[in-house]
C-alpha positions in Angstrom: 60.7 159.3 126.8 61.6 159.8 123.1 61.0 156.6 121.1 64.6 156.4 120.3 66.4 157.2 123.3 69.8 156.3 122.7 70.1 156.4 119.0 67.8 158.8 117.1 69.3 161.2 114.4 70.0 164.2 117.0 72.0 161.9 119.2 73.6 160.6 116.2 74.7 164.1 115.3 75.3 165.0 118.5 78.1 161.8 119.4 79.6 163.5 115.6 80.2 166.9 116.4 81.7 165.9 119.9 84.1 163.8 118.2 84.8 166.3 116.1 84.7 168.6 119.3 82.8 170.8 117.9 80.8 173.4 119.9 76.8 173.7 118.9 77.3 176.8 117.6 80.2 176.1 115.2 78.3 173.6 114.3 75.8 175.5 112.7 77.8 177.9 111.5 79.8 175.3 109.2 76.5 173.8 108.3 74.6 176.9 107.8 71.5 175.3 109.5 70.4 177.5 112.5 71.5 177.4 115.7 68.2 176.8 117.5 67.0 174.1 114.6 70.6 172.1 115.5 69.9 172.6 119.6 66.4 170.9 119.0 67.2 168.5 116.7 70.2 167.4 118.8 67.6 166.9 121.8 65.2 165.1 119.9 62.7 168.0 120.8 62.4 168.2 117.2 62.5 165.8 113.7 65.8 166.2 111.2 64.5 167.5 107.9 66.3 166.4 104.8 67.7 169.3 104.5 69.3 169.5 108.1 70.7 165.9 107.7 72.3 166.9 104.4 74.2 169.8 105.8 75.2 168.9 108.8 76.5 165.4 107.2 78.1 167.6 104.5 79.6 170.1 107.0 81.1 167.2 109.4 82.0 165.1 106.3 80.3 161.9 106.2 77.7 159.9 104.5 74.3 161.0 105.2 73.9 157.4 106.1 76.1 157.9 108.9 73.4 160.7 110.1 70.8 158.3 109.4 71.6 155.6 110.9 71.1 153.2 107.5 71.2 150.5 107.0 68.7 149.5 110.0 70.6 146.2 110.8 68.2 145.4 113.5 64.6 145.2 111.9 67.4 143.8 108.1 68.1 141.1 110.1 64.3 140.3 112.2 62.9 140.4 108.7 65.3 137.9 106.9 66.6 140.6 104.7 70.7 140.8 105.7 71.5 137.4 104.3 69.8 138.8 100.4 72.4 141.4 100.5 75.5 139.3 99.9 74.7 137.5 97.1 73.7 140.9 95.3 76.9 142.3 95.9 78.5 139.1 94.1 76.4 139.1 91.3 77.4 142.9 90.5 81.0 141.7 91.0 81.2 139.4 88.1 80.1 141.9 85.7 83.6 141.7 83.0 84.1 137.9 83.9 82.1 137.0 80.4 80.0 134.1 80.3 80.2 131.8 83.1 80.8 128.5 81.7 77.9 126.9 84.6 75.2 129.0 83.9 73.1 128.1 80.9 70.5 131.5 80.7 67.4 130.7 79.2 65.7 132.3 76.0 66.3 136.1 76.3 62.1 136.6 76.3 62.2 134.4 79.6 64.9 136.1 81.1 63.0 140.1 79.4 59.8 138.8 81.3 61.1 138.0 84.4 63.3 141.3 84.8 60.0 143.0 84.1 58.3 141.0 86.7 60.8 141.9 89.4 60.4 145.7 88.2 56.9 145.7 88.9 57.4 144.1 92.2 59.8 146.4 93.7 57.5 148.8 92.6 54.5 147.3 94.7 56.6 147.5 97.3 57.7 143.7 97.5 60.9 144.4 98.1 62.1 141.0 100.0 60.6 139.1 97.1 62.6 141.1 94.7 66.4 140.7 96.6 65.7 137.2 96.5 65.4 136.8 93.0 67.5 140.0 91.9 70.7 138.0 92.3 70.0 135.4 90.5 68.5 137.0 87.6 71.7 138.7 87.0 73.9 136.2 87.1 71.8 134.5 84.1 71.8 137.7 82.2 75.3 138.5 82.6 76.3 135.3 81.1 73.2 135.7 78.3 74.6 139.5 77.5 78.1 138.2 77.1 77.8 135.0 74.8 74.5 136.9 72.1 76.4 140.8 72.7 73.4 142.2 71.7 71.4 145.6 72.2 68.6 143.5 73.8 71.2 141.4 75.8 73.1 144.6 77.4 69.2 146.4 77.9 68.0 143.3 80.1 71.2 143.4 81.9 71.3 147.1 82.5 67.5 146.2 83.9 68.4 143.5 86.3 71.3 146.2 87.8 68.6 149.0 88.0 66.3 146.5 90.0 69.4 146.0 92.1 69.9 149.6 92.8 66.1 149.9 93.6 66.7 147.4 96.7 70.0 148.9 97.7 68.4 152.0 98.3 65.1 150.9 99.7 67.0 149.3 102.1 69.7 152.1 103.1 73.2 150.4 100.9 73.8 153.7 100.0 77.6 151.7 98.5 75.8 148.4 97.0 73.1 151.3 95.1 76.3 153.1 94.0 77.6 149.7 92.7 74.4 148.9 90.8 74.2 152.0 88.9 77.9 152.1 87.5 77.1 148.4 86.2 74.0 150.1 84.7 75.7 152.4 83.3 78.4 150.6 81.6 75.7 147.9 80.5 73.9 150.8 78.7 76.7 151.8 76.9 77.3 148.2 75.7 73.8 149.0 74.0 74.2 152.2 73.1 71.3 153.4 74.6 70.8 157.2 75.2 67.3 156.8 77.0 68.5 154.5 79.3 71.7 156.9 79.4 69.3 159.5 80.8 67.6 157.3 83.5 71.3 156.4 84.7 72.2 160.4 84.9 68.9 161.3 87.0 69.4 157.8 89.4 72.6 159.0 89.6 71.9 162.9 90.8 69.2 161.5 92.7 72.4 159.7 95.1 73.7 163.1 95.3 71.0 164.9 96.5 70.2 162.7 99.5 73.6 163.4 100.4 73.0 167.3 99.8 75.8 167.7 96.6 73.1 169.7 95.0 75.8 171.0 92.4 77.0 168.0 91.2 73.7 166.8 91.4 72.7 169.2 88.9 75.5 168.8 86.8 74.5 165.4 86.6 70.9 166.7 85.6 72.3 168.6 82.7 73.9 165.8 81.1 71.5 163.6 81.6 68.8 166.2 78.9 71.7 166.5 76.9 72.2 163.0 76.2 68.6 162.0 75.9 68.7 164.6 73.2 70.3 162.2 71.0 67.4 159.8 71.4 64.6 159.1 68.9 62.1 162.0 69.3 59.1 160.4 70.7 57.2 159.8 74.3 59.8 157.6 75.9 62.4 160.2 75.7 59.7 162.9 76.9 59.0 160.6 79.9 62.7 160.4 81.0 63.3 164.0 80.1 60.4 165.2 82.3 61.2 162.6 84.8 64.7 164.0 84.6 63.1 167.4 85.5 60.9 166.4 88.4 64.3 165.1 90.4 65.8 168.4 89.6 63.0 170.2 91.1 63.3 168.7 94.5 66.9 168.8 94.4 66.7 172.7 93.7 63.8 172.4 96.7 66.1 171.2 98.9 69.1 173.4 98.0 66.4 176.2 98.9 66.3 177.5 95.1 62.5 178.5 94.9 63.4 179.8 91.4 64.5 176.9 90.0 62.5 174.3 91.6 59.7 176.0 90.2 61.2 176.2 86.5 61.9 172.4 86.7 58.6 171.6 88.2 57.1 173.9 84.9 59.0 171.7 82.2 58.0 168.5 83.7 54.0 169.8 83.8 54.6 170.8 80.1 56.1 167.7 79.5 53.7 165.4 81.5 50.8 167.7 79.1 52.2 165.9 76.1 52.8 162.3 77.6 50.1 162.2 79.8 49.8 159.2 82.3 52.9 157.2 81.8 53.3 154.9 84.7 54.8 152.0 82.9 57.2 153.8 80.7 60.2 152.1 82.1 58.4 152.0 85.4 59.1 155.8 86.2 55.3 156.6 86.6 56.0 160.0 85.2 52.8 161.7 84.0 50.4 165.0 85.6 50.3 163.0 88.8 53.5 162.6 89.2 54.1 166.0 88.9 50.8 167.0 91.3 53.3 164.7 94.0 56.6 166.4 93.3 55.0 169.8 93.8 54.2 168.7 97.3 58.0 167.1 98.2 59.2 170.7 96.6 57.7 172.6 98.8 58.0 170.3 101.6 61.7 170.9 100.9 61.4 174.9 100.6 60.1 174.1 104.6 56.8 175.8 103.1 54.8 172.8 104.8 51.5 174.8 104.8 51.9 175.0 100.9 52.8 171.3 100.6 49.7 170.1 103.0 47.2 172.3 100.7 48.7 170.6 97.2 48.6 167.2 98.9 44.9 167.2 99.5 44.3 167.6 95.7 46.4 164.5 94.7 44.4 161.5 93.7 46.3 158.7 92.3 45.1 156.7 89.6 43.8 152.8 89.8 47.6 151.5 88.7 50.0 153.9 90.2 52.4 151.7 92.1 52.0 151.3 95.9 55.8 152.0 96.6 55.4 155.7 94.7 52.0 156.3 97.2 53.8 155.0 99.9 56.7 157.6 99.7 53.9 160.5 98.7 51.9 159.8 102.0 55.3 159.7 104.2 56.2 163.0 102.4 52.6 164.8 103.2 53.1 163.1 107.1 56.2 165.0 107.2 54.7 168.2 106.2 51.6 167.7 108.3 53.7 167.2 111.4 55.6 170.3 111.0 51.8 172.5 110.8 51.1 171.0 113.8 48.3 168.4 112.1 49.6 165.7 114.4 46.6 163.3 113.5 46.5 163.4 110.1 50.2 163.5 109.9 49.8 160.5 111.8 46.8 158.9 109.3 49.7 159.1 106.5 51.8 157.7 108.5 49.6 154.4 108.3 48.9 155.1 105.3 52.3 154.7 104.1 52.7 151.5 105.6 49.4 150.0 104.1 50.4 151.3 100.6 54.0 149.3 101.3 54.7 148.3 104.5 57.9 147.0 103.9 59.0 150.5 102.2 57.9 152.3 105.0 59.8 150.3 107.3 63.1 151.3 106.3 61.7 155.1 104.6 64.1 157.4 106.8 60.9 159.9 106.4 59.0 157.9 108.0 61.5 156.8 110.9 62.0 160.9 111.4 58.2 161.8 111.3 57.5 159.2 113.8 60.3 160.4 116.3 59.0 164.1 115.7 55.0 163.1 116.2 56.5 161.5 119.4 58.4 164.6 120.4 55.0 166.9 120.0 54.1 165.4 123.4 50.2 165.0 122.4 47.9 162.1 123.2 47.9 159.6 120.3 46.3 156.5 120.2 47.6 152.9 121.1 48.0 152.0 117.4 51.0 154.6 117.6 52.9 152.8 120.0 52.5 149.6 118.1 53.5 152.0 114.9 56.7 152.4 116.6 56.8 148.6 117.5 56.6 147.9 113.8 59.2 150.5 113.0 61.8 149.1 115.9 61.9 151.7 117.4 
């Protein structure tokens, strides 16, 4: 019996189309994803790539989400997480209210430290540590930004929202992520900032190419260089430029543009050449290994899974790349091992991915989809792999 009998992503898109009554076959012609991939994916016989979920939610007209399954209410609410959510969504409400006459913020190198704190956090994959302090970090700086109106004062604010937007989409609020980067956005313009410009233009793209708007997504992309060309020369606009290029690559992976995934992926090496390792450069842990990563999602995403499994072997992370960023790469090589038919060591990075950040990989749609399709393959797996799926909820 399939590990998610009722409720896995085929059945998902399955209940969709019928209420759309749509037959299979138009189906995949409005979606452009083949009629035997849909028939399979529909029966659970096989996962949902990226790819498939994009178009099929693009061709039926809803939020990928809504594909999905996100947010995983269930396993949100077992683990305490649900009741963090509210209070971020109020703290991103009062963002033009000015200062609020009870909060008295602290010295803005307190409140710069502990915005760094939580960014380093999220990144180590301590995510319910983070939405409980995330709410409350912004409500102090909002009032702090307001009452000095300083560079500084918008910068830490634009921070706290970014950390926001990190939970809301570890978490599957695809709306509350979309929140957090508009106050981003508008807090970087209070500083004037075109670095932090940049980062908001590739966050931003990245939120359209999980929902497969790979054109606006690349529009996005584009402005995003041409702002940060206003920037001081120097290696923190390199980082975001190259960072900038590394998210364009995978989105051109997915839109199944070999050409120019592979020209983005060549100005982010060239780039990463110059910066080297630059993993705490606003926390974007661009550098040669982060490029050595994104060549395997890209070909993961050009379904060239062979490719992806050969360029995954040769990535060795160094001592302080953050656990959430190895996390996400071992789910992406599981992905691309299941598909070649490696159904151990698809299942290896599977655990893998939750020892890196275990409670990332909870709610990492990758890993939910891998699972289901290592489940579908019908081979003997150990023990631990039911007990995987335990963890998982499913």
């Amino acid at each position: 019996m399939h590990a998610l009998p009722h409720d896995h992503t085929g059945t998902r898109i399955k209940r969709l189309r019928l209420e759309r009554h749509l037959t299979q076959r138009a189906l995949s012609d409005l979606s452009q994803v083949p009629y035997s991939t849909l028939t399979k994916t529909e029966q659970g016989v096989i996962a949902a790539s990226p790819h498939v979920i994009a178009s099929v939610a693009r061709a039926m007209r809803v939020d990928v989400s809504t594909i999905t399954g996100q947010p995983y209410m269930t396993e949100l609410r077992a683990d305490e997480l649900d009741v963090l959510i509210r209070p971020i969504r109020e703290a991103l409400d009062v963002y033009d209210l000015g200062p609020d006459p009870d909060i008295r913020p602290r010295p803005h190198q307190l409140l710069a430290d502990d915005a760094e704190k939580l960014l380093v956090a999220v990144r180590a994959g301590e995510i319910k540590h983070v939405a409980s302090q995330v709410a409350g970090l912004i409500q102090e700086a909002t009032t702090a930004a307001h009452s000095a109106a300083t560079s500084e004062g918008w910068l830490l604010l634009a921070s706290t929202y970014r950390t926001a937007y990190d939970v809301a989409t570890k978490l599957g609020f695809a709306d509350l992520a979309a929140i957090a980067l508009s106050r981003m956005d508008w807090a970087a313009h209070r500083a004037s900032d075109a670095v932090f410009g940049g980062m908001y233009r590739y966050m931003r793209a990245l939120t359209y190419l999980r929902e497969g708007q790979f054109r606006t997504g690349e529009r996005l992309v584009d402005m995003g260089l041409n702002i940060l060309e206003q920037a001081d020369p120097g290696r923190e606009r390199d980082v975001v430029t190259g960072q900038l290029h590394l998210g364009a690559a995978v989105m051109a992976g997915r839109a199944h543009d070999r050409g120019r995934a592979e020209g983005h992926l060549a100005e982010a090496g060239r780039m990463a050449d110059q910066t080297g390792e630059a993993v705490k450069v606003h926390w974007l842990s661009f550098g040669p290994t982060n490029v050595a990563v994104h060549q395997v999602s890209v070909a993961a995403e050009l379904d060239e899974y062979g490719d992806a499994v050969s360029a995954g072997r040769t990535v060795r992370f160094p001592k302080n790349w953050p656990a959430s960023r190895r996390s996400h790469h071992h789910a992406e090589l599981a992905r691309a091992q299941m598909w070649t038919g490696d159904i151990d060591g698809s299942f290896a990075n599977l655990l893998a991915s939750r020892k890196a950040a275990p409670q990332q990989a909870r709610y990492h749609p990758t890993v939910r989809e891998t699972y289901a399709g290592l489940e579908a393959a019908k081979r003997q797996l150990p023990d631990s792999f039911l007990s995987y799926g335990s963890w998982l909820g499913a």
